[in-house]
N, CA, C and O atoms as a printed pandas DataFrame, in Angstrom:
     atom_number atom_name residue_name chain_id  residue_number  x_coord  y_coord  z_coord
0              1         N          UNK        A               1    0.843   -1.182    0.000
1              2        CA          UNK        A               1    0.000    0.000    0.000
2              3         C          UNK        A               1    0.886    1.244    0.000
3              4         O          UNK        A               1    1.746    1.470    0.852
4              5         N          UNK        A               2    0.677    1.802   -0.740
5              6        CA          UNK        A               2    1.595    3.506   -1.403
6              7         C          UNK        A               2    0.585    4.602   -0.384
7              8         O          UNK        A               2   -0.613    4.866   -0.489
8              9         N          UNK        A               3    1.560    5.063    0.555
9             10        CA          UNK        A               3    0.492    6.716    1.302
10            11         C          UNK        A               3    1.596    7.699    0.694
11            12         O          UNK        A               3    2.802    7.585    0.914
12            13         N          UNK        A               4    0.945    8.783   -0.187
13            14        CA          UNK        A               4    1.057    9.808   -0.346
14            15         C          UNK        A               4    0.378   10.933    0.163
15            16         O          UNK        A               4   -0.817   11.152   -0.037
16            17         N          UNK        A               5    1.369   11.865    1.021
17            18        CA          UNK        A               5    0.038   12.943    1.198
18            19         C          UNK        A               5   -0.690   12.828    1.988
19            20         O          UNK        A               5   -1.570   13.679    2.119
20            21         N          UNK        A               6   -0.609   11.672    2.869
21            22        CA          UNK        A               6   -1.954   11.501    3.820
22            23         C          UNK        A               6   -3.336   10.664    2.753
23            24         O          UNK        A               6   -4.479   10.572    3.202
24            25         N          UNK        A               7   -2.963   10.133    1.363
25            26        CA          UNK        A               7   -4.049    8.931    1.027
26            27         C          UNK        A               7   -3.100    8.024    0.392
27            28         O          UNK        A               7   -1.963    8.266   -0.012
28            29         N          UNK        A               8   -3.783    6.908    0.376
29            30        CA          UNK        A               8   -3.984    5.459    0.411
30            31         C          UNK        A               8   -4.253    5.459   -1.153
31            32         O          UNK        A               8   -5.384    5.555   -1.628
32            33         N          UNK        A               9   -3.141    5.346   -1.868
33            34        CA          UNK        A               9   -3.079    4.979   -3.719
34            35         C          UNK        A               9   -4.160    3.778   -3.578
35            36         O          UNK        A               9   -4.484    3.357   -2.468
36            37         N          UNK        A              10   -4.696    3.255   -4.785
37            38        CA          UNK        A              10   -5.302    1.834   -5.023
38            39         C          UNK        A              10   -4.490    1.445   -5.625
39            40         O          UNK        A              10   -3.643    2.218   -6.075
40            41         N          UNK        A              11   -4.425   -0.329   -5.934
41            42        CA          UNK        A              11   -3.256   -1.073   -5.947
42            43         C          UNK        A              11   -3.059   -1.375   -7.236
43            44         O          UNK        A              11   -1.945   -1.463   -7.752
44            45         N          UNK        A              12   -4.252   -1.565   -7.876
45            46        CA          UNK        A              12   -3.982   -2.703   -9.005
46            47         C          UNK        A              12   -3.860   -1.381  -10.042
47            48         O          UNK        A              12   -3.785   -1.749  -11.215
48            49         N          UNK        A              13   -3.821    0.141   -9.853
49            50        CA          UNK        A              13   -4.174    1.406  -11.344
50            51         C          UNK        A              13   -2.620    1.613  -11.287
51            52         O          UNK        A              13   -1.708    1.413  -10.484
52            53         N          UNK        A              14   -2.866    2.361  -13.172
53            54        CA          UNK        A              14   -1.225    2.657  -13.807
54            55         C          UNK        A              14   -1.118    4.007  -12.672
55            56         O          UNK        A              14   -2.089    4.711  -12.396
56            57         N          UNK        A              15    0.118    4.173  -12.154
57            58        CA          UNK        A              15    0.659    5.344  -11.356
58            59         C          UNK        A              15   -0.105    6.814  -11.395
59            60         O          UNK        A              15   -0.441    7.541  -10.460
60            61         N          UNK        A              16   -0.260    6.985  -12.869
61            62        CA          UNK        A              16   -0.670    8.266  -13.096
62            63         C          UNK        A              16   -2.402    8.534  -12.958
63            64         O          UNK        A              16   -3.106    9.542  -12.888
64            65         N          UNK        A              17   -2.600    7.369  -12.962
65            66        CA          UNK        A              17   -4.381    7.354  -12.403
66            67         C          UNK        A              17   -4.387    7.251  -11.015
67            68         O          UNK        A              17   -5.371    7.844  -10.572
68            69         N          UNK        A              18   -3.603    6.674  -10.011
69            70        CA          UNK        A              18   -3.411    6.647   -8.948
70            71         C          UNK        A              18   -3.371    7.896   -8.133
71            72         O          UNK        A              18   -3.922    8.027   -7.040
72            73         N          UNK        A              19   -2.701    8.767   -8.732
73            74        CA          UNK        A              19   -2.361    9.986   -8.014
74            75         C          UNK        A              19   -3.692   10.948   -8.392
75            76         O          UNK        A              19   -4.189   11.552   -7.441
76            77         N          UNK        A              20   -4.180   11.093   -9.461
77            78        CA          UNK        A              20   -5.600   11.449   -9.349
78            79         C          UNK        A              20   -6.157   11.539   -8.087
79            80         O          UNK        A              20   -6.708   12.577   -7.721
80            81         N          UNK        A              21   -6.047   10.265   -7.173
81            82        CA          UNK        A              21   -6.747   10.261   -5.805
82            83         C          UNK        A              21   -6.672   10.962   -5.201
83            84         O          UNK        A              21   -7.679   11.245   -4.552
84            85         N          UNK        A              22   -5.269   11.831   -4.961
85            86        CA          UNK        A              22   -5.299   12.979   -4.566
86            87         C          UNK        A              22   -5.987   14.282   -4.757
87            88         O          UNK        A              22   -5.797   14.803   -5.856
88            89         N          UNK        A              23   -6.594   14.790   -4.087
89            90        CA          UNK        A              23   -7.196   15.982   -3.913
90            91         C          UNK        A              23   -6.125   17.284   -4.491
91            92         O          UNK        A              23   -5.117   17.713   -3.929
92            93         N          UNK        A              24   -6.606   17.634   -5.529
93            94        CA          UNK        A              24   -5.849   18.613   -6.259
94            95         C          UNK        A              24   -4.427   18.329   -7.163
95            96         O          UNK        A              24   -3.397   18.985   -7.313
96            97         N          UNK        A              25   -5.042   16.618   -7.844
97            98        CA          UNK        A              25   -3.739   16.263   -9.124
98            99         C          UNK        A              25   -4.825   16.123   -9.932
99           100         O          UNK        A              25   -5.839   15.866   -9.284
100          101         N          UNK        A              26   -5.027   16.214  -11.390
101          102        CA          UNK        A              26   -5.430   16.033  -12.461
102          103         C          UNK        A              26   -4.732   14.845  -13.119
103          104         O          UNK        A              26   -3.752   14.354  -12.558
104          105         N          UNK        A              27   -5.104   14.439  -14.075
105          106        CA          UNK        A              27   -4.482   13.766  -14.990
106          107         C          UNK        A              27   -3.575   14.377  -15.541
107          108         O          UNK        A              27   -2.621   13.599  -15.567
108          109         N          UNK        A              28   -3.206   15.636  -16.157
109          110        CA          UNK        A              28   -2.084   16.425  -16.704
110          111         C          UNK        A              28   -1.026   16.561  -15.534
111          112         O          UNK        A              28    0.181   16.333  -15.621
112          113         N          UNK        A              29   -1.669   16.944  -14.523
113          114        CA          UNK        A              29   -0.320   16.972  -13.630
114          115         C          UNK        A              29   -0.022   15.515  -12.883
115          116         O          UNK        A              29    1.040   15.436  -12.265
116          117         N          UNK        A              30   -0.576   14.789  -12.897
117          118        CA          UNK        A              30   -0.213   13.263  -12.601
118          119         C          UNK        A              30    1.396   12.789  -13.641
119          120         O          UNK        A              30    2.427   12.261  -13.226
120          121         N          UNK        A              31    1.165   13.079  -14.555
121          122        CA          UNK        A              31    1.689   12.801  -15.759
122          123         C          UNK        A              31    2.921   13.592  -15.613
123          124         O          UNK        A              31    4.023   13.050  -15.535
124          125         N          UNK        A              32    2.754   14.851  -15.575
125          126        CA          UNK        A              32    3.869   15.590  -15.657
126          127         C          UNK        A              32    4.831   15.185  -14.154
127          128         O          UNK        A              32    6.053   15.330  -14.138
128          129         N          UNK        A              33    4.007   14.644  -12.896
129          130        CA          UNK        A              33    4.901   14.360  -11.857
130          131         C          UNK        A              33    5.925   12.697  -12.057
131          132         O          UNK        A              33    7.128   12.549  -11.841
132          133         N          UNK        A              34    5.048   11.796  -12.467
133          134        CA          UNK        A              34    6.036   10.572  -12.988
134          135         C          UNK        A              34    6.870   10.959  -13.882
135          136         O          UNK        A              34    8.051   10.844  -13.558
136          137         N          UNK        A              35    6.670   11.345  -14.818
137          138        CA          UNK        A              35    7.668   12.311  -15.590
138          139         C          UNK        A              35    8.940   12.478  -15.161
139          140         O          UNK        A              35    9.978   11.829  -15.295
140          141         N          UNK        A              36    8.532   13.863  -14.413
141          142        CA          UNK        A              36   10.144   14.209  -13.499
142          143         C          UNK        A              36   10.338   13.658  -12.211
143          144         O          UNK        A              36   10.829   14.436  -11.393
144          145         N          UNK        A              37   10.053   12.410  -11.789
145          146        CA          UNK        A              37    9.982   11.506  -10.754
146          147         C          UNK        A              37   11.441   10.434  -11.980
147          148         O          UNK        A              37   12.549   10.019  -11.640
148          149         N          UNK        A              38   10.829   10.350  -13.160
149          150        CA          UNK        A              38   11.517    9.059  -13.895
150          151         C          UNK        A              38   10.784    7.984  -13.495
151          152         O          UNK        A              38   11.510    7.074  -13.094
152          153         N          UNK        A              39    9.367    7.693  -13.442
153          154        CA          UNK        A              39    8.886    6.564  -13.171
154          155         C          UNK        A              39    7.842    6.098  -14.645
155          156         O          UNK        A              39    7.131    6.786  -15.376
156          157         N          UNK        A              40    8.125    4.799  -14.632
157          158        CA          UNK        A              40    7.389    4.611  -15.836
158          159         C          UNK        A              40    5.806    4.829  -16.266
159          160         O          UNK        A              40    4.967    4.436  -15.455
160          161         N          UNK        A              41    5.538    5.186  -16.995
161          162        CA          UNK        A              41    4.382    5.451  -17.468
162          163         C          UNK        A              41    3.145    4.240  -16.506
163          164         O          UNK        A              41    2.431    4.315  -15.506
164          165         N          UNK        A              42    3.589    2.884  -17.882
165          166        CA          UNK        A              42    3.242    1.562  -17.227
166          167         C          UNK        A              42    3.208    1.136  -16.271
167          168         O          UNK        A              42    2.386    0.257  -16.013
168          169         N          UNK        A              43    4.429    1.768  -15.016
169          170        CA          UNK        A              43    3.580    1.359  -13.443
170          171         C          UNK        A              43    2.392    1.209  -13.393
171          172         O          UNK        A              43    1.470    1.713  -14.035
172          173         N          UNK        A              44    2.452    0.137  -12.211
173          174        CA          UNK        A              44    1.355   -0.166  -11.924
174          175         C          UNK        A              44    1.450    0.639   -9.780
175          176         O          UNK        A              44    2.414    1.245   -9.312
176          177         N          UNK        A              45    0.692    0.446   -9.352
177          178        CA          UNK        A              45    1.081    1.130   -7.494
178          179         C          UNK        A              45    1.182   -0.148   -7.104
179          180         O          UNK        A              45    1.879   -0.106   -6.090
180          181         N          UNK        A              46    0.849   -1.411   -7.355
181          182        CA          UNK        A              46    1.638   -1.325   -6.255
182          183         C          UNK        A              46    3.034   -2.391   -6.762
183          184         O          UNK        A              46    3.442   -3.062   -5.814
184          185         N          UNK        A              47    3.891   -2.659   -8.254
185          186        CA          UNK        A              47    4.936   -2.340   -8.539
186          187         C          UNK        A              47    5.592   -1.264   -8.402
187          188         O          UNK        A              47    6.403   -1.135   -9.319
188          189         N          UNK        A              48    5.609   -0.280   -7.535
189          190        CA          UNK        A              48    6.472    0.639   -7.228
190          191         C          UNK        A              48    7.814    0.173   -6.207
191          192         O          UNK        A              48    7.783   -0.039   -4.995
192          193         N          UNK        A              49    8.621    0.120   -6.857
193          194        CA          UNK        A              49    9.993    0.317   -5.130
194          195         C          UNK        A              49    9.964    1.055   -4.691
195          196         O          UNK        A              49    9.356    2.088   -4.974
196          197         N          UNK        A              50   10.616    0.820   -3.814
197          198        CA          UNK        A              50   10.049    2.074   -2.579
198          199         C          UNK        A              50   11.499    3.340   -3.176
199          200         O          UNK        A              50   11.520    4.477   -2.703
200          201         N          UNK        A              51   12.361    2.967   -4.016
201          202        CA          UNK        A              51   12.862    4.182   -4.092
202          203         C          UNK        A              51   12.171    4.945   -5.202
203          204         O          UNK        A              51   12.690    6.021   -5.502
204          205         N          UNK        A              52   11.255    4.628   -5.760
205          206        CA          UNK        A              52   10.303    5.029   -6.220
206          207         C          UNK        A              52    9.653    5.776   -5.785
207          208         O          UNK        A              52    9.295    6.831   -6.309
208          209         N          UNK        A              53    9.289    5.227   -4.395
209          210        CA          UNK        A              53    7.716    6.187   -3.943
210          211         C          UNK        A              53    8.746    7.079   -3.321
211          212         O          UNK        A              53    8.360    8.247   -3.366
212          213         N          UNK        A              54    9.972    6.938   -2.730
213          214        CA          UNK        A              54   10.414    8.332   -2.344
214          215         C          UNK        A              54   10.924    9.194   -3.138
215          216         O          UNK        A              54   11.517   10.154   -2.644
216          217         N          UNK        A              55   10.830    9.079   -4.342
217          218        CA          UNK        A              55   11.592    9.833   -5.560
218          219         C          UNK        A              55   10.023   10.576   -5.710
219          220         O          UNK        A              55   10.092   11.782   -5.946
220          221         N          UNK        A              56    8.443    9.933   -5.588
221          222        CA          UNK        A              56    7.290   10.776   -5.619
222          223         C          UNK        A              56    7.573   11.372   -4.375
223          224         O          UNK        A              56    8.123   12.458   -4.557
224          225         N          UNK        A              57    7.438   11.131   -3.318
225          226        CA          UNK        A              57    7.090   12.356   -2.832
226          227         C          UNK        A              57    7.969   13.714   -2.645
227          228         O          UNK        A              57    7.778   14.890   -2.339
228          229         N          UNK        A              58    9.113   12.803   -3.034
229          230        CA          UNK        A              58   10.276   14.143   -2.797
230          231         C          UNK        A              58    9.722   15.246   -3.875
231          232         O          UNK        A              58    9.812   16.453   -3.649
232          233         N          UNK        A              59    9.116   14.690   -5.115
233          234        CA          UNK        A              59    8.737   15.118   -6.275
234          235         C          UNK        A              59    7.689   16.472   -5.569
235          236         O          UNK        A              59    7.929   17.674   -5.684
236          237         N          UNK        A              60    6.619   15.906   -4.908
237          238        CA          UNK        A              60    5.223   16.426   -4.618
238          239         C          UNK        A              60    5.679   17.263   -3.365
239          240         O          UNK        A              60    5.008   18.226   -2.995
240          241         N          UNK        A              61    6.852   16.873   -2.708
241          242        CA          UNK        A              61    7.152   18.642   -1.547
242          243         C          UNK        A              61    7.717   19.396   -2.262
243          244         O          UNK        A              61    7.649   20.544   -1.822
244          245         N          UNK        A              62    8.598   19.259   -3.749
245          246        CA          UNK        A              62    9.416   20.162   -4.297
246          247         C          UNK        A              62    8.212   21.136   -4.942
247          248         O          UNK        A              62    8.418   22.339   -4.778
248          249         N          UNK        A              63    7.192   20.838   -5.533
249          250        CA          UNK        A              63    6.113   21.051   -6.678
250          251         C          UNK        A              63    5.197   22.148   -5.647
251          252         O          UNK        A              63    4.742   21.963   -4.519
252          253         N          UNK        A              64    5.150   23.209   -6.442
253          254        CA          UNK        A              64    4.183   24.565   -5.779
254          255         C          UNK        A              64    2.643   24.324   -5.766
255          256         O          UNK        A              64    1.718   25.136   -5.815
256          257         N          UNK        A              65    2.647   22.818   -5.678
257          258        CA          UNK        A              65    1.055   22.834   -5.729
258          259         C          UNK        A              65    0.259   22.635   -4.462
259          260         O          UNK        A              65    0.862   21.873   -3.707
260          261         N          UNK        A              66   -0.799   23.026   -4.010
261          262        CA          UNK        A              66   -1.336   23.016   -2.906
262          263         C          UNK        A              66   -2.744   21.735   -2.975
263          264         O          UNK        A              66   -3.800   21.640   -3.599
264          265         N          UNK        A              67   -2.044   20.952   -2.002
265          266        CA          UNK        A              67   -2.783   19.662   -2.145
266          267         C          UNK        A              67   -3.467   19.269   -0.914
267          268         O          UNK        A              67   -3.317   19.695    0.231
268          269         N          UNK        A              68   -4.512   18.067   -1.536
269          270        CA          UNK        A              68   -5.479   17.316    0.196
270          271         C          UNK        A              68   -5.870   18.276    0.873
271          272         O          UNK        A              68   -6.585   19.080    0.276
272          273         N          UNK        A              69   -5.644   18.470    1.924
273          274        CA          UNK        A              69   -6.324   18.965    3.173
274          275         C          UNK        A              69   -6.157   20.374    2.990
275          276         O          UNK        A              69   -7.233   20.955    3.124
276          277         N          UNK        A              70   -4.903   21.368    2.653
277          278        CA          UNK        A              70   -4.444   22.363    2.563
278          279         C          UNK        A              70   -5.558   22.985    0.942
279          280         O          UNK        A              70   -5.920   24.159    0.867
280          281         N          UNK        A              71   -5.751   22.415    0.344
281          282        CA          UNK        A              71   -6.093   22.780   -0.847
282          283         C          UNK        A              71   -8.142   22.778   -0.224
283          284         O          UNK        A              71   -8.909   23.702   -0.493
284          285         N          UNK        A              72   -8.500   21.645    0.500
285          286        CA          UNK        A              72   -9.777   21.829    0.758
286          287         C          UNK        A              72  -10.124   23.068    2.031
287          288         O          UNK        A              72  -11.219   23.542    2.330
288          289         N          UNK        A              73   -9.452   23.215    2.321
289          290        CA          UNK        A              73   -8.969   24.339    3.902
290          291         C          UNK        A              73   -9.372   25.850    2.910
291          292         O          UNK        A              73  -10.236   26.696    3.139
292          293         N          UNK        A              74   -8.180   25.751    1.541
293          294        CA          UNK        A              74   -8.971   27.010    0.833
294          295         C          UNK        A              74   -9.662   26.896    0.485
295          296         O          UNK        A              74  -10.181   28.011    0.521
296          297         N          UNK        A              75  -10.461   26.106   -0.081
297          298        CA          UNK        A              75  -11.313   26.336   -1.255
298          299         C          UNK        A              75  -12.753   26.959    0.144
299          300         O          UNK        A              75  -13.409   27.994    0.026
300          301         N          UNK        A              76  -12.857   26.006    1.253
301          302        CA          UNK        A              76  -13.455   25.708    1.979
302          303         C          UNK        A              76  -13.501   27.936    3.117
303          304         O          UNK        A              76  -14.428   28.627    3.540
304          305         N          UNK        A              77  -12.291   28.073    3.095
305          306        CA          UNK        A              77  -12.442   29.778    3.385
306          307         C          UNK        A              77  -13.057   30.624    1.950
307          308         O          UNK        A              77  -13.961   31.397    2.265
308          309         N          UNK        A              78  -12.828   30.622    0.867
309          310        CA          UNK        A              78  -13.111   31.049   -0.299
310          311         C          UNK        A              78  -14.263   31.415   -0.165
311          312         O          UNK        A              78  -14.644   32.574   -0.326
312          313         N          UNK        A              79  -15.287   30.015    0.297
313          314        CA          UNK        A              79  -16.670   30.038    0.139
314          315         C          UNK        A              79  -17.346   30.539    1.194
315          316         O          UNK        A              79  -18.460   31.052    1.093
316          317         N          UNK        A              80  -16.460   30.370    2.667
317          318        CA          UNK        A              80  -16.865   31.257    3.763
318          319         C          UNK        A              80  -16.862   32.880    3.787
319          320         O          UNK        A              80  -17.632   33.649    4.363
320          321         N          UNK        A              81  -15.698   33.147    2.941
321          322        CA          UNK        A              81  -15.606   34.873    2.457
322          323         C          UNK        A              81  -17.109   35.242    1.962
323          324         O          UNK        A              81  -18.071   35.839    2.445
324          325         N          UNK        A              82  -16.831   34.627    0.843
325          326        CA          UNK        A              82  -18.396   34.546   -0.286
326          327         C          UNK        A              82  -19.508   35.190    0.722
327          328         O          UNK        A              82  -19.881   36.347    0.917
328          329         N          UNK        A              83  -19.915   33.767    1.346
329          330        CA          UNK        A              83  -21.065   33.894    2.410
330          331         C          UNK        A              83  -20.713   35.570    3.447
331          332         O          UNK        A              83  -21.575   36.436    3.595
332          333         N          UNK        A              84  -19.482   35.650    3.947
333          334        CA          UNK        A              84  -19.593   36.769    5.002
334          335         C          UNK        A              84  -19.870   37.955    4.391
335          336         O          UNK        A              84  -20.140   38.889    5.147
336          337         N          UNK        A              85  -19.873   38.208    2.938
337          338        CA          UNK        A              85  -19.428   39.617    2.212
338          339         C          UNK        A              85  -20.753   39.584    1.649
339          340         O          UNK        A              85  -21.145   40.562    1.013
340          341         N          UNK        A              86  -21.596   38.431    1.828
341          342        CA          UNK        A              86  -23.537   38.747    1.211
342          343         C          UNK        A              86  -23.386   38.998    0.367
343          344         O          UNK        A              86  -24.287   39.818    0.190
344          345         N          UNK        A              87  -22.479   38.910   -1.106
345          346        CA          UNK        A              87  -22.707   38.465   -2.281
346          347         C          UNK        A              87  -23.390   37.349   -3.059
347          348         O          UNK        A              87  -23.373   36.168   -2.712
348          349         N          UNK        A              88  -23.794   37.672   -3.789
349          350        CA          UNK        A              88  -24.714   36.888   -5.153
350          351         C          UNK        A              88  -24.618   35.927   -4.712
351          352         O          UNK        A              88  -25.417   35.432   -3.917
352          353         N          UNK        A              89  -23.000   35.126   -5.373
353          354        CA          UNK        A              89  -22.275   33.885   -5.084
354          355         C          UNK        A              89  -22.699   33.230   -4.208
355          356         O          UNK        A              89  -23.396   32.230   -4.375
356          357         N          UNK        A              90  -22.178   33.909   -2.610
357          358        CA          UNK        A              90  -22.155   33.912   -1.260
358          359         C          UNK        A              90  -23.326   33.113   -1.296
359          360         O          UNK        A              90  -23.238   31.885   -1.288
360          361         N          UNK        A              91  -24.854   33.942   -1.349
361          362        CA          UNK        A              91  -26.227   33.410   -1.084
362          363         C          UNK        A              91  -26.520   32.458   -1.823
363          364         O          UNK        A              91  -27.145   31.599   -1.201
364          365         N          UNK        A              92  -26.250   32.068   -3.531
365          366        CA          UNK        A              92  -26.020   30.752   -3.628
366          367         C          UNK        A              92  -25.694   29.880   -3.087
367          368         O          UNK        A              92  -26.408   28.923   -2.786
368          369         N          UNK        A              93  -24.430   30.032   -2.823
369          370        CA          UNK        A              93  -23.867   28.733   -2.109
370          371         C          UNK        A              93  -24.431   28.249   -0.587
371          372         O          UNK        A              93  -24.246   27.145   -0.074
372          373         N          UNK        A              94  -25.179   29.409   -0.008
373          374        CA          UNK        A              94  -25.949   29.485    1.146
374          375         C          UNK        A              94  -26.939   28.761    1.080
375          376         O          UNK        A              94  -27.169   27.883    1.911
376          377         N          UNK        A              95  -27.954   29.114   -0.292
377          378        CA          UNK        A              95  -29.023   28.532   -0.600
378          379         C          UNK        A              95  -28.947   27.312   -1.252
379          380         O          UNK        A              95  -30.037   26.911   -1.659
380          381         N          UNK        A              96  -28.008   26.609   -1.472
381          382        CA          UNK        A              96  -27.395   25.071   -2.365
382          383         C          UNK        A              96  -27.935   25.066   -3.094
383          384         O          UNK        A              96  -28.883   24.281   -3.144
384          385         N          UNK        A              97  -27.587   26.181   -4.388
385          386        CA          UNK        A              97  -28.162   26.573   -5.461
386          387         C          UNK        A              97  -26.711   26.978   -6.755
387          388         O          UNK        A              97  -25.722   27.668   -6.508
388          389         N          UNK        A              98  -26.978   26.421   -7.832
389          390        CA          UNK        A              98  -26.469   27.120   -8.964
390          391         C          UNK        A              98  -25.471   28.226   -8.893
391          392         O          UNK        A              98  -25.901   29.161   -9.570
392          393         N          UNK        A              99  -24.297   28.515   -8.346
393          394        CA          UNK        A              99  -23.678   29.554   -8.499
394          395         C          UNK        A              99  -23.243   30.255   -9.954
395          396         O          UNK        A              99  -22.767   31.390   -9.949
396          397         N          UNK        A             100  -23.368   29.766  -10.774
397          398        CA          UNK        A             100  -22.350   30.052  -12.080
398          399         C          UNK        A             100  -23.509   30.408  -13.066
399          400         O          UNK        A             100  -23.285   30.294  -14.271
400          401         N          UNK        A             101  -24.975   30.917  -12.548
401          402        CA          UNK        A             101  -26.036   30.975  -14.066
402          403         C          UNK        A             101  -26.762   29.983  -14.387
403          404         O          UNK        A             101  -27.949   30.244  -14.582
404          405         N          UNK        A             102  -26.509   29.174  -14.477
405          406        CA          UNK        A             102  -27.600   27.646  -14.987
406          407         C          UNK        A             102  -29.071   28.080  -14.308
407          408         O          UNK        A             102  -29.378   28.754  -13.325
408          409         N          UNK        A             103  -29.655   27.512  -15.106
409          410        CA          UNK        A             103  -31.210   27.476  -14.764
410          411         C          UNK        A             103  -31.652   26.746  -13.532
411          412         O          UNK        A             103  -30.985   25.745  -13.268
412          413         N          UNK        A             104  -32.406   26.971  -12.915
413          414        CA          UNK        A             104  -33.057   25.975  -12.182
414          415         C          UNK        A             104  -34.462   25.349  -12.445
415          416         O          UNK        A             104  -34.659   24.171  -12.145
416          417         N          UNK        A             105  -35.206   25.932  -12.865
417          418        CA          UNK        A             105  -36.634   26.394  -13.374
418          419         C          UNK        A             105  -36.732   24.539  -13.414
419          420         O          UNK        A             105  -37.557   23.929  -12.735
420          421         N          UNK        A             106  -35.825   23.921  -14.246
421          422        CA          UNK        A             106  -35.841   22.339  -14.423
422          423         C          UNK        A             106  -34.227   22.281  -14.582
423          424         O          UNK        A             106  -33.531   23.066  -15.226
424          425         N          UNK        A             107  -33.821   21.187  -13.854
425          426        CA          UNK        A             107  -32.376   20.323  -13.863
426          427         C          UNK        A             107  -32.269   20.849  -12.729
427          428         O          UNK        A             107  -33.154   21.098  -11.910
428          429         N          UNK        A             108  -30.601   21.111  -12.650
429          430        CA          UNK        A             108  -29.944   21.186  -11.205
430          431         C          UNK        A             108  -30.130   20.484  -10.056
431          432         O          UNK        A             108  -29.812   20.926   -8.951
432          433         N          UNK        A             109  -30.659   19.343  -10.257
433          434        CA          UNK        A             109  -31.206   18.183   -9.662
434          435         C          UNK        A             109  -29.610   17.657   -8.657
435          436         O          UNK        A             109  -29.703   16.793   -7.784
436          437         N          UNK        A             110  -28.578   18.181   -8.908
437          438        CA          UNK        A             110  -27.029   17.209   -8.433
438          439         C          UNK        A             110  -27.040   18.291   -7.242
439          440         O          UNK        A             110  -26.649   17.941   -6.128
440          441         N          UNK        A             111  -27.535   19.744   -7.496
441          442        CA          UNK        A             111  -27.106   20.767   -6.458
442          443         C          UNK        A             111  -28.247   20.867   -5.155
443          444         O          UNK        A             111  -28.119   20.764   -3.935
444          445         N          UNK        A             112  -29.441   21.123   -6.073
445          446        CA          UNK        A             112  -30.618   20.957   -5.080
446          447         C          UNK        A             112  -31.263   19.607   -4.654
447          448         O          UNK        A             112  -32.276   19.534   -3.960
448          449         N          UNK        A             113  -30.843   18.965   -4.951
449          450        CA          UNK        A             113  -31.449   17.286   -4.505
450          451         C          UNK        A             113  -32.549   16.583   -4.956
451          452         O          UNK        A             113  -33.276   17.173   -5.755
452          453         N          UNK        A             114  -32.787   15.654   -4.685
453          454        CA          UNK        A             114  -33.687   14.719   -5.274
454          455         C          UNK        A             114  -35.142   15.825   -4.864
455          456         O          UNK        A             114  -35.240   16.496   -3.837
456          457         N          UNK        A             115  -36.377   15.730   -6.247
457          458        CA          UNK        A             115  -37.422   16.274   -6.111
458          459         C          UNK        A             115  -38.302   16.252   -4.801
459          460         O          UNK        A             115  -39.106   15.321   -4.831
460          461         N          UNK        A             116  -38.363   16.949   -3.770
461          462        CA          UNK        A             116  -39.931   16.971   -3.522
462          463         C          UNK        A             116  -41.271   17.219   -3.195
463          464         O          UNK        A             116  -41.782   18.326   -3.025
464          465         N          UNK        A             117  -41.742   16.257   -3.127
465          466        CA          UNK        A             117  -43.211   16.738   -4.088
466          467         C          UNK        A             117  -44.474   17.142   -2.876
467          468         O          UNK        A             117  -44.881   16.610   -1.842
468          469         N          UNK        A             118  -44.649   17.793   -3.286
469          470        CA          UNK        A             118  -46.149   18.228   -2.658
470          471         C          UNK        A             118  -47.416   18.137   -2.963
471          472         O          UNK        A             118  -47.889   18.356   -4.078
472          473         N          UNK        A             119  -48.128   17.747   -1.792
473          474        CA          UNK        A             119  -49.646   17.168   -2.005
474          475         C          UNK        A             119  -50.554   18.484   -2.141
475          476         O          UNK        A             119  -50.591   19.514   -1.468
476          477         N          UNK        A             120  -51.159   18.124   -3.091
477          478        CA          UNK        A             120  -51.938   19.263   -3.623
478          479         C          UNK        A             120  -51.819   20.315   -4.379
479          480         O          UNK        A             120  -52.570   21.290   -4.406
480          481         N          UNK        A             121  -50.585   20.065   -5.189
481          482        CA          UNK        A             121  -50.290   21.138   -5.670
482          483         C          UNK        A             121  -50.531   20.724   -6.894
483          484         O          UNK        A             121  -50.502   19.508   -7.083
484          485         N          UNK        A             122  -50.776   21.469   -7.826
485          486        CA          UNK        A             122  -51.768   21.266   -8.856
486          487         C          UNK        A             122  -50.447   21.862  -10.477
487          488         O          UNK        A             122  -49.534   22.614  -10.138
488          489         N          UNK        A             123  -50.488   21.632  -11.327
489          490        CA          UNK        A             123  -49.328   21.754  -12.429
490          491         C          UNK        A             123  -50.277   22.684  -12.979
491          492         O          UNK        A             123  -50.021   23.280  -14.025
């Protein structure tokens, strides 16, 4: 079992899908970190040697990216600003509603939740 970061890789995925798991790697930057790690594409996690996995993480403290917990910590104040400053946004995200424009009128079913329904109400 590979811990990066504070998570738990899965065993049997190629390296660069693995690190996905992490909170704030993409597939482009997955890629670009085996890369300059020198680890093969074709890894698999859990064929890694371990001078492997320390060649990743040495990789992932050198790299200016803000990851896991540190990366949900901002995103997570971002949205508390939002809310304190009673902007648009803010009351969206207050109201677990559409921030970005989309309709609600019909869809948005992933933000506002499953329908429901009321007795007596007439279409």
């Amino acid at each position: 079992m590979v811990r990066l970061v504070g998570v738990d890789l899965p065993r049997n995925k190629r390296i660069a899908y693995a690190l996905t798991y992490i909170h704030g790697i993409g597939i482009n930057t997955a890629k670009q970190i085996i890369e300059s790690a020198n680890i093969s594409p074709e890894t698999r996690t859990n064929d890694l040697t371990t001078e492997e996995t320390v060649q990743l993480r040495k990789v992932l403290e050198q790299s200016d990216l803000i990851l896991e917990g540190d990366l949900r910590r901002f995103n997570g104040l971002n949205i508390k600003r939002l809310n304190e400053i009673n902007c648009h946004r803010g009351k969206r995200h207050r109201n677990s509603l559409p921030v970005r424009g989309q309709r609600t009128r019909t869809n948005a079913r992933s933000r506002r939740g499953a329908k429901k329904t009321v007795t007596g109400k007439k279409k």
